[in-house]
N, CA and C atoms as a LAMMPS dump frame, in Angstrom:
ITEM: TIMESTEP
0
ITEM: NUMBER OF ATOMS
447
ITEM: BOX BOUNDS ff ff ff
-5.0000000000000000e+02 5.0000000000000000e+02
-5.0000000000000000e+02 5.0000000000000000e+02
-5.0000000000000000e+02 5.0000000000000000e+02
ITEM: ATOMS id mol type element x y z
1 1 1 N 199.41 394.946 -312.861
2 1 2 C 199.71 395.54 -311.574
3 1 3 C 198.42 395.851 -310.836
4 2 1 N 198.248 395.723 -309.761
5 2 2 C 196.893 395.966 -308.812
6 2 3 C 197.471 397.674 -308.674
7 3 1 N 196.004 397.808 -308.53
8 3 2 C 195.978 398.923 -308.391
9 3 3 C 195.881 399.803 -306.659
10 4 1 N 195.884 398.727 -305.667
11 4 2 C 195.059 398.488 -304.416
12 4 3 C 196.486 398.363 -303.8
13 5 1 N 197.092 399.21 -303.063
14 5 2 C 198.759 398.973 -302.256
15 5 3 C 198.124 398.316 -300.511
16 6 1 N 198.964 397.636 -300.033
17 6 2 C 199.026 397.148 -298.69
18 6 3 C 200.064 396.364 -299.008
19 7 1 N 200.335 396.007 -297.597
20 7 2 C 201.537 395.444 -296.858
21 7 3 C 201.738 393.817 -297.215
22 8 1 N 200.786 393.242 -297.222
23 8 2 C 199.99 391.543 -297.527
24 8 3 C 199.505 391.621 -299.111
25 9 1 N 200.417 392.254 -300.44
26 9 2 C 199.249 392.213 -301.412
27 9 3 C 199.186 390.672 -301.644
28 10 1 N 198.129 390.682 -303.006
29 10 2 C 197.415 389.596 -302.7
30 10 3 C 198.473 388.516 -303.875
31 11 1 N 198.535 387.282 -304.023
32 11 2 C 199.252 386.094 -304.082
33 11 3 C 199.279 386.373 -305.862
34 12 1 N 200.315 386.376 -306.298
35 12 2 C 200.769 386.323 -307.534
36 12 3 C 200.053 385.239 -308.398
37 13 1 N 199.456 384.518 -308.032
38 13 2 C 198.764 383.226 -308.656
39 13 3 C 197.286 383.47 -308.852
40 14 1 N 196.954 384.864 -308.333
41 14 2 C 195.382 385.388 -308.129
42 14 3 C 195.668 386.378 -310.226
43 15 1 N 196.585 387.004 -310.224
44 15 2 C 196.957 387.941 -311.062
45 15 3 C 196.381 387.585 -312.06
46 16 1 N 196.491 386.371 -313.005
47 16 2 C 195.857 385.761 -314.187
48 16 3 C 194.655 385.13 -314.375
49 17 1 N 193.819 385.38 -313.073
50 17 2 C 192.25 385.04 -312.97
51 17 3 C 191.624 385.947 -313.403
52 18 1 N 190.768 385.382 -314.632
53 18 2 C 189.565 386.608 -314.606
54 18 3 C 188.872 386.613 -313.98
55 19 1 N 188.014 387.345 -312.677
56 19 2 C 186.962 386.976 -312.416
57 19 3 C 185.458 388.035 -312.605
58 20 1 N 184.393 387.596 -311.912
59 20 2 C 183.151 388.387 -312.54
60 20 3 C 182.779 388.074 -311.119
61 21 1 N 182.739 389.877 -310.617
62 21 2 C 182.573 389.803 -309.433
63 21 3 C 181.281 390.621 -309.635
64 22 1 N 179.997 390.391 -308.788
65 22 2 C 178.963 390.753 -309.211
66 22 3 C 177.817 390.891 -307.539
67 23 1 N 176.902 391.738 -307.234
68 23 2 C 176.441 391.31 -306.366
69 23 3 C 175.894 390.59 -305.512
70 24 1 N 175.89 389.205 -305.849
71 24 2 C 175.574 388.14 -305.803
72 24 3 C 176.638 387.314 -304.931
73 25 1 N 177.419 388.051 -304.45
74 25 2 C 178.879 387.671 -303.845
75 25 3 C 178.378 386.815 -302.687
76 26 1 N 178.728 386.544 -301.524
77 26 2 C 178.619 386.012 -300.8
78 26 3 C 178.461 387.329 -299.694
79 27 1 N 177.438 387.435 -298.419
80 27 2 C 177.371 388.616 -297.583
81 27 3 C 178.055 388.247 -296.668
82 28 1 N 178.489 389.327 -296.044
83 28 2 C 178.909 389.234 -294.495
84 28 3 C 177.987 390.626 -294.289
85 29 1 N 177.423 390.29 -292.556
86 29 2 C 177.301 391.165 -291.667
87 29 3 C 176.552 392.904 -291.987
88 30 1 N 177.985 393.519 -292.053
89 30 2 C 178.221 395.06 -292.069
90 30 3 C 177.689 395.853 -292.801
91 31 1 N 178.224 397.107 -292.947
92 31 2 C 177.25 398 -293.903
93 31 3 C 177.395 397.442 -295.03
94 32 1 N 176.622 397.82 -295.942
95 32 2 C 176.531 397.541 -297.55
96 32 3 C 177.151 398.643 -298.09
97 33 1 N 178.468 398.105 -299.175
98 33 2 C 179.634 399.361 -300.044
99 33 3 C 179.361 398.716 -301.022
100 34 1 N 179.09 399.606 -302.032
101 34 2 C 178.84 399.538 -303.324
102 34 3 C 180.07 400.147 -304.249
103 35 1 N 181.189 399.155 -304.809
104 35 2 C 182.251 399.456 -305.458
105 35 3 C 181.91 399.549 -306.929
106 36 1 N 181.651 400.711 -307.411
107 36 2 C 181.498 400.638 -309.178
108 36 3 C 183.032 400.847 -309.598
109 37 1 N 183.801 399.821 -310.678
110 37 2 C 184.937 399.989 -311.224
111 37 3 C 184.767 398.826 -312.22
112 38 1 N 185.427 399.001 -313.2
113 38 2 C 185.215 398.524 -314.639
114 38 3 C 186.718 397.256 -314.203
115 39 1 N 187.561 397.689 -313.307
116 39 2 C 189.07 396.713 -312.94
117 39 3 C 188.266 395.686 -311.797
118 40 1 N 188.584 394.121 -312.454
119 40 2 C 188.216 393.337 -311.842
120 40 3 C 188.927 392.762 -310.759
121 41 1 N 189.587 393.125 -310.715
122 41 2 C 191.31 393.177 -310.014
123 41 3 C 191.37 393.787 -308.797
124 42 1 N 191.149 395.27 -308.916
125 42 2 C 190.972 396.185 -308.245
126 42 3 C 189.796 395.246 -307.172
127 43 1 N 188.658 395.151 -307.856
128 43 2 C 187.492 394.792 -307.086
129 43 3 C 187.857 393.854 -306.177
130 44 1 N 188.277 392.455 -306.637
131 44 2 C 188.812 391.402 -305.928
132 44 3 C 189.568 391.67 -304.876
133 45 1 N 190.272 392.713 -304.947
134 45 2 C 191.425 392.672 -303.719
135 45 3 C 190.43 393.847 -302.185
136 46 1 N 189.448 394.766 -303.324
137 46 2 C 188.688 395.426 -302.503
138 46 3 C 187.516 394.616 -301.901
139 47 1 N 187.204 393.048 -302.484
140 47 2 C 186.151 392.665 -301.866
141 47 3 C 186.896 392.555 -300.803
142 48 1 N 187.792 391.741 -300.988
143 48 2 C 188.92 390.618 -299.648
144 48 3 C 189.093 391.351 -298.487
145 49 1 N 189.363 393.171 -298.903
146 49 2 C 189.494 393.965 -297.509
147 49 3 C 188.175 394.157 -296.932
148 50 1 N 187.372 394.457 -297.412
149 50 2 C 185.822 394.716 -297.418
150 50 3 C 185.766 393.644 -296.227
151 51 1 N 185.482 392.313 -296.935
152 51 2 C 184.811 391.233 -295.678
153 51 3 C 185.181 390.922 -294.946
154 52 1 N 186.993 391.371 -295.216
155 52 2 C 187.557 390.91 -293.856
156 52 3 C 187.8 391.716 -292.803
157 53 1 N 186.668 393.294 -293.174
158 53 2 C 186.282 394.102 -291.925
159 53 3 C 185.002 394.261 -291.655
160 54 1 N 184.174 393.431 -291.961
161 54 2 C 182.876 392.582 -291.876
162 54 3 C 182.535 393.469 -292.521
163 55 1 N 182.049 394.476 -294.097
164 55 2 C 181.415 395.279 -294.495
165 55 3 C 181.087 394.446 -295.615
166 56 1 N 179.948 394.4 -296.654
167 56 2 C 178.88 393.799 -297.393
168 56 3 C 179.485 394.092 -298.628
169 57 1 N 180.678 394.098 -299.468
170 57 2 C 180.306 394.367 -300.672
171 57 3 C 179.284 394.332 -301.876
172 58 1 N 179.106 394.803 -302.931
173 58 2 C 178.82 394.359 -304.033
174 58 3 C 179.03 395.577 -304.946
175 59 1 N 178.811 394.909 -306.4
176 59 2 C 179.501 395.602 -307.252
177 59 3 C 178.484 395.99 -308.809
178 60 1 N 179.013 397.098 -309.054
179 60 2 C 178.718 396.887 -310.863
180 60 3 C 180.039 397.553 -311.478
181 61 1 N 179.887 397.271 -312.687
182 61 2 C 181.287 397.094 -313.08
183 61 3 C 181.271 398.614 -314.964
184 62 1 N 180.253 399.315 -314.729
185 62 2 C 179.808 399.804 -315.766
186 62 3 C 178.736 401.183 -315.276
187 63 1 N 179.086 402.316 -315.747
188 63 2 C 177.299 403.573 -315.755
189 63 3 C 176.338 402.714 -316.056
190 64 1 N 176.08 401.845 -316.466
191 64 2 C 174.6 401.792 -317.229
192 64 3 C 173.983 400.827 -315.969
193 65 1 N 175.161 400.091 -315.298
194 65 2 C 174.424 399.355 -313.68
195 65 3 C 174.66 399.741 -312.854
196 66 1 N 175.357 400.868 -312.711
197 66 2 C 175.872 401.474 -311.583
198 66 3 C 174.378 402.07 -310.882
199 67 1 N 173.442 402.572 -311.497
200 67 2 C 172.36 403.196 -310.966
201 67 3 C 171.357 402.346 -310.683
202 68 1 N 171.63 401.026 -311.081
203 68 2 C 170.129 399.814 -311.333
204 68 3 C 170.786 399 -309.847
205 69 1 N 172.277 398.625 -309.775
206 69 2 C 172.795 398.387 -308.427
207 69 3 C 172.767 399.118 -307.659
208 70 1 N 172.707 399.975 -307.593
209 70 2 C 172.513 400.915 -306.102
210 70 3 C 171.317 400.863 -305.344
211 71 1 N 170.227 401.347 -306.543
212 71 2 C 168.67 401.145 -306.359
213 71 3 C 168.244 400.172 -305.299
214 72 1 N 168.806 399.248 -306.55
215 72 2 C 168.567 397.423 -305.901
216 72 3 C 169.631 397.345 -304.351
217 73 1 N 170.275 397.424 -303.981
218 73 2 C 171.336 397.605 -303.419
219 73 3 C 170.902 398.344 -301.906
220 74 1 N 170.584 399.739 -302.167
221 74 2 C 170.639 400.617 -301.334
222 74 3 C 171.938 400.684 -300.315
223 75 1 N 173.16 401.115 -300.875
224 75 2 C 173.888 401.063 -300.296
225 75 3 C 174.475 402.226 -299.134
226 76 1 N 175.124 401.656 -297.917
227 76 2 C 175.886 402.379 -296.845
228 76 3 C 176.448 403.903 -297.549
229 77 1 N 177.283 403.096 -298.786
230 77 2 C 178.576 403.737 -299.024
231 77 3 C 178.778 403.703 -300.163
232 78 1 N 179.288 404.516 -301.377
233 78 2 C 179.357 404.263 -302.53
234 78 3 C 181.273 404.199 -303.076
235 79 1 N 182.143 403.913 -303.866
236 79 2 C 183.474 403.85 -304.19
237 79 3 C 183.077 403.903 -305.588
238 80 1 N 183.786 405.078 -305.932
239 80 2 C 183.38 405.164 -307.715
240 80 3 C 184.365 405.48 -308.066
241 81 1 N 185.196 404.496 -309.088
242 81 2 C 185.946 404.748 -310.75
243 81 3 C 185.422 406.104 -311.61
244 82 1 N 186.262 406.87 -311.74
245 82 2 C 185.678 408.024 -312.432
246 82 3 C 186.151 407.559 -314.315
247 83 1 N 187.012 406.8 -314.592
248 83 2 C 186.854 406.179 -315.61
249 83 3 C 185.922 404.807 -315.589
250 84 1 N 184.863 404.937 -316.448
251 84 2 C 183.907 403.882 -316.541
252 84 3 C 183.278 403.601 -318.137
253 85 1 N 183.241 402.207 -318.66
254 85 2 C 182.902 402.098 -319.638
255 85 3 C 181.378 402.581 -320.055
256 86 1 N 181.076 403.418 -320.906
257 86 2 C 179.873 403.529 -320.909
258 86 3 C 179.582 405.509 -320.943
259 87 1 N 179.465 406.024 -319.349
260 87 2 C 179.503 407.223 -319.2
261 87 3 C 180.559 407.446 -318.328
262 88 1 N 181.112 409.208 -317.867
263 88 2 C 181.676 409.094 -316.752
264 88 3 C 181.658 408.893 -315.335
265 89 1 N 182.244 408.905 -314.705
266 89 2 C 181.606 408.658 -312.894
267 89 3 C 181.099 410.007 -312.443
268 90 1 N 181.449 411.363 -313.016
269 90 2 C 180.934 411.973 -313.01
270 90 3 C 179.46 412.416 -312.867
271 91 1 N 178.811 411.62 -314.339
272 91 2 C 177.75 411.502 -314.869
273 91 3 C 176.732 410.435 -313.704
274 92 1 N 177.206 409.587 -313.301
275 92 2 C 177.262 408.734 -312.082
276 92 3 C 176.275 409.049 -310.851
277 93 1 N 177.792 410.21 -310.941
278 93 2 C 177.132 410.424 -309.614
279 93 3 C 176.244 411.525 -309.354
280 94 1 N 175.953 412.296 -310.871
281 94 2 C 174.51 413.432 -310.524
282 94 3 C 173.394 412.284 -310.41
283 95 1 N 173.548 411.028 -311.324
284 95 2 C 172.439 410.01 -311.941
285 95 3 C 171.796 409.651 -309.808
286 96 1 N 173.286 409.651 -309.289
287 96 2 C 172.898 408.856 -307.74
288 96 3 C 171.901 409.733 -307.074
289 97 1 N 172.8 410.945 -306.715
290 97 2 C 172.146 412.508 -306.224
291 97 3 C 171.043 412.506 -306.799
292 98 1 N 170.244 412.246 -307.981
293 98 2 C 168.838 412.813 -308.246
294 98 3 C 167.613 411.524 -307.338
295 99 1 N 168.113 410.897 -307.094
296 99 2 C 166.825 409.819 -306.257
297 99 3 C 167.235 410.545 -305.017
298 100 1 N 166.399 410.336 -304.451
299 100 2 C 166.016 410.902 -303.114
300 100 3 C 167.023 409.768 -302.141
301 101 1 N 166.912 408.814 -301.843
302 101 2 C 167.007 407.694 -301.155
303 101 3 C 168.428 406.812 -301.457
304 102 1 N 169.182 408.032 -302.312
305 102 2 C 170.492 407.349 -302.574
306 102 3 C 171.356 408.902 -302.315
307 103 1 N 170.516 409.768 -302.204
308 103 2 C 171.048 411.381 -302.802
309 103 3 C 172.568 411.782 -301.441
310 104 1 N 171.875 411.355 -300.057
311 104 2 C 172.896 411.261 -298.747
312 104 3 C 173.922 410.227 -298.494
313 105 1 N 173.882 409.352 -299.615
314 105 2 C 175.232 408.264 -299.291
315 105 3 C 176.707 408.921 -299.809
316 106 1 N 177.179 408.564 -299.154
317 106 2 C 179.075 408.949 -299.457
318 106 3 C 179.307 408.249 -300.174
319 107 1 N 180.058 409.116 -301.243
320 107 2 C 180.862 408.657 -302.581
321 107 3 C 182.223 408.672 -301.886
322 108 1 N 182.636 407.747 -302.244
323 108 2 C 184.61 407.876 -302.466
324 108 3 C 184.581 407.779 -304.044
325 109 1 N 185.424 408.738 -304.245
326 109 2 C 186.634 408.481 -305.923
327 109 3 C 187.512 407.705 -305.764
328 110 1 N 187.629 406.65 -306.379
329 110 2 C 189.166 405.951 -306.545
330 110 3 C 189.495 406.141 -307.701
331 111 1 N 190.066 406.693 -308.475
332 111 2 C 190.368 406.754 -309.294
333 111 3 C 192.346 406.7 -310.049
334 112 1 N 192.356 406.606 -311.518
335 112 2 C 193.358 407.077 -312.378
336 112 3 C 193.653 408.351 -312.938
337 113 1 N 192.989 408.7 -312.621
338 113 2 C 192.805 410.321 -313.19
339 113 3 C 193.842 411.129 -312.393
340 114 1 N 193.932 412.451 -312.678
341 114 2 C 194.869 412.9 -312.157
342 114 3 C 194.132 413.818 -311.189
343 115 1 N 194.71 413.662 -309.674
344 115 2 C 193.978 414.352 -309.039
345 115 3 C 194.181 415.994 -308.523
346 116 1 N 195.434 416.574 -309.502
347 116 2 C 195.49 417.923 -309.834
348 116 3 C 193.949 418.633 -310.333
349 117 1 N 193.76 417.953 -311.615
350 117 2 C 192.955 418.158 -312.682
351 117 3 C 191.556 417.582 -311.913
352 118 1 N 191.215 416.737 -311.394
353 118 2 C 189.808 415.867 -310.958
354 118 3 C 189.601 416.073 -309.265
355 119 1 N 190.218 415.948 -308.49
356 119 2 C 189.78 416.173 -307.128
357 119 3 C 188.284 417.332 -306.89
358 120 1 N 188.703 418.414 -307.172
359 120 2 C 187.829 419.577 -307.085
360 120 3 C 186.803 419.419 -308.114
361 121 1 N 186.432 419.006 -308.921
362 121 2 C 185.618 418.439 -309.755
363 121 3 C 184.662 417.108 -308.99
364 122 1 N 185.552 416.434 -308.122
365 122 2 C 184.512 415.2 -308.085
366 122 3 C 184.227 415.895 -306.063
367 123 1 N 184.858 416.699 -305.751
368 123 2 C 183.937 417.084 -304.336
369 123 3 C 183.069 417.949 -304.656
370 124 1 N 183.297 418.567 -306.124
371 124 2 C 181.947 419.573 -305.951
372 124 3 C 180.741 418.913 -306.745
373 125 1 N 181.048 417.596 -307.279
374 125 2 C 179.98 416.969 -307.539
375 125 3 C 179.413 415.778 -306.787
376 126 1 N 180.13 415.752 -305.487
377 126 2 C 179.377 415.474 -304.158
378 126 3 C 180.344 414.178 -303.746
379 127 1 N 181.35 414.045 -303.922
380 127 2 C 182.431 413.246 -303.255
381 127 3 C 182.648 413.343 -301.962
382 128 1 N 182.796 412.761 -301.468
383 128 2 C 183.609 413.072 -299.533
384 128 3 C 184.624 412.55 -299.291
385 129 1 N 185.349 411.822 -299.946
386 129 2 C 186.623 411.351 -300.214
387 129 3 C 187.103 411.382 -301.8
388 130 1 N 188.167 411.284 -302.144
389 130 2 C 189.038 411.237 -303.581
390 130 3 C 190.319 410.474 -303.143
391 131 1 N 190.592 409.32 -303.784
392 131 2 C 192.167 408.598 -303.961
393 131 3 C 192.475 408.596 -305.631
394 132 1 N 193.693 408.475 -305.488
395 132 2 C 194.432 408.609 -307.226
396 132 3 C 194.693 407.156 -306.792
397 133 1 N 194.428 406.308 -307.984
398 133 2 C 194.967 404.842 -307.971
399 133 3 C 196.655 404.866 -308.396
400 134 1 N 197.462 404.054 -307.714
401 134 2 C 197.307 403.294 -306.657
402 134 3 C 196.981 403.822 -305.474
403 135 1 N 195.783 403.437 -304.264
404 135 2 C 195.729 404.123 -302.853
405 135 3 C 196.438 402.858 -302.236
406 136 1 N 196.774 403.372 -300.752
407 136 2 C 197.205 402.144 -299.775
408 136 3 C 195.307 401.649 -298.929
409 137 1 N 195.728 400.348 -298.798
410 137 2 C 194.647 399.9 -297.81
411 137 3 C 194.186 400.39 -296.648
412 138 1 N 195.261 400.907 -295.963
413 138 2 C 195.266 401.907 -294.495
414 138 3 C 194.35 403.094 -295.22
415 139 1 N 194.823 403.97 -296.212
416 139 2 C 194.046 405.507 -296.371
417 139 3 C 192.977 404.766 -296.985
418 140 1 N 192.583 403.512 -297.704
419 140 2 C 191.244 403.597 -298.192
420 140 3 C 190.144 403.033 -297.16
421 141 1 N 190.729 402.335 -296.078
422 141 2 C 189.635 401.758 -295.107
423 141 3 C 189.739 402.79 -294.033
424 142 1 N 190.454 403.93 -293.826
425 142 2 C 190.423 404.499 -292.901
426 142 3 C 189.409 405.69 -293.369
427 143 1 N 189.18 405.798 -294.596
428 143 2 C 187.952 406.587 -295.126
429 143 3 C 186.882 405.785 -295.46
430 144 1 N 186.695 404.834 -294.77
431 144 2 C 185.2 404.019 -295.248
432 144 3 C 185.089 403.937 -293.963
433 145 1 N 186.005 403.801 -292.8
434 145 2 C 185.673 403.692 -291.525
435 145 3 C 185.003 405.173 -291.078
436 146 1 N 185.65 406.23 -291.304
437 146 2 C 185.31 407.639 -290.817
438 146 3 C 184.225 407.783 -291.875
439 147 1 N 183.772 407.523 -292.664
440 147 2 C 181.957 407.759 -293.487
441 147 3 C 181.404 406.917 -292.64
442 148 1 N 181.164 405.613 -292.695
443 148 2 C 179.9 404.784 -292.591
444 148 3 C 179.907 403.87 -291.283
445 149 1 N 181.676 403.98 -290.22
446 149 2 C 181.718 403.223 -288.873
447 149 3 C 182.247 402.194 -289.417
């Protein structure tokens, strides 16, 4: 099941692809969003909205590149999985906050977690948005539009 709701989801024949989506993607244009999530799935359907509102994806898929992609990266906007193989997104995102030059970018949470229990946890560790997976496409681009234009 995607985790990513809209109106157009994406073609039942995409479902059984693995793919390895990586920064190396192809650019368009727009700001640069940096999606860390371990669901390749997820990513794919978030590149597809991404470029087709001219914004730059790229990705790491793990804590341990999440901080080496950003660096490299310098991204607009950050979208963080608070479940991640490795450490938590938590852990993440003090790792982002301590460089100077990444410390003012907007985090979104997308997450599985429950956002009873995690919301207030991930704004006071410097979130500006939080979604519980599944989000719709409308509330997740309408919070990447109101951060970064």
């Amino acid at each position: 099941m995607l985790a990513l709701i809209d109106d157009e989801p994406l073609a039942d024949h995409c479902l059984p692809v693995r793919l390895k989506l990586n920064r190396n993607l192809a650019r368009t244009g727009g700001n640069k969003i940096l999606v860390i999530d371990d669901d390749h799935m997820l990513c794919l359907g978030i590149n597809t909205r991404l470029k087709a509102k001219d914004y730059n994806p790229c990705f790491a898929h793990d804590a341990e590149s999440a901080l080496s992609t950003a660096l490299a990266e310098m991204p607009d906007l950050i979208i963080l999985d608070i479940g991640l193989p490795g450490r938590d997104g938590y852990s993440v995102m003090q790792s982002l906050h301590a460089f100077p030059e990444l410390a003012d970018v907007p985090v979104i949470v997308l997450t599985a977690r429950n956002a009873f229990t995690d919301e207030r946890r991930c704004r006071d560790a410097g979130a500006k948005r939080f979604f519980e997976k599944p989000v719709t496409n409308l509330d997740l681009m309408t919070a990447i539009q109101q951060l970064v234009g």
